[in-house]
N, C-alpha and C positions, 0 to 999 in steps of 0.2 A: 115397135122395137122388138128386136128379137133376144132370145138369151145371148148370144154371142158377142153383140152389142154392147150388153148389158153389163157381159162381164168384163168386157174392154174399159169401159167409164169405169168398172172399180177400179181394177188395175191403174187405168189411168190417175186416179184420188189417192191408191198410196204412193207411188210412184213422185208425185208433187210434194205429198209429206215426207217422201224419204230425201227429196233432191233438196227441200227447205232447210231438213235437218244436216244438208250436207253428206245424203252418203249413196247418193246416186251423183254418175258424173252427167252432165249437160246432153252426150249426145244421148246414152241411153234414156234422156228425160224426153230429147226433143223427136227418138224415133217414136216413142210410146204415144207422146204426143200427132206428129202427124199422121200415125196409122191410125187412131180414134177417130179424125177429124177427116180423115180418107172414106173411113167407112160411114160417119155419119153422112156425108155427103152422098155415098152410093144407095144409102137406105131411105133417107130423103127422095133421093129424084125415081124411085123406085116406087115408095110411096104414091107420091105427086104423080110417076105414070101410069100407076094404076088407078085412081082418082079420076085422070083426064078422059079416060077410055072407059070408067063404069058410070058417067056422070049422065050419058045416053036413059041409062037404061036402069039408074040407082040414084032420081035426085036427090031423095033422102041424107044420104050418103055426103053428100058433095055439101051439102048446108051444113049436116053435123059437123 
């Protein structure tokens, strides 16, 4: 995971606490939301491709 990510999830953790306490409206909860979940997806299969392609030559790797 990268810093970027990383500060997305915070963001993303107050943003829930402020929408619970009523003072974020729904869309600004639900854009926060699917942009997190955009990006864990694209970090994911980014991950996962680079795994499939060093698994050759780094089995080490691919067990951890």
């Amino acid at each position: 995971m990268n810093r970027e990510l990383l500060l997305g999830l915070g963001k993303k953790k107050t943003v829930c606490h402020l929408w619970n306490n009523e003072q974020v409206t729904q869309e600004e909860y639900r854009g926060i939301i699917r942009s997190c979940r955009e990006e864990i997806r694209k970090t994911k299969a980014q991950l996962e491709l680079g795994l499939a392609t060093d698994v050759r030559d780094n089995k080490k790797h691919f067990y951890k």
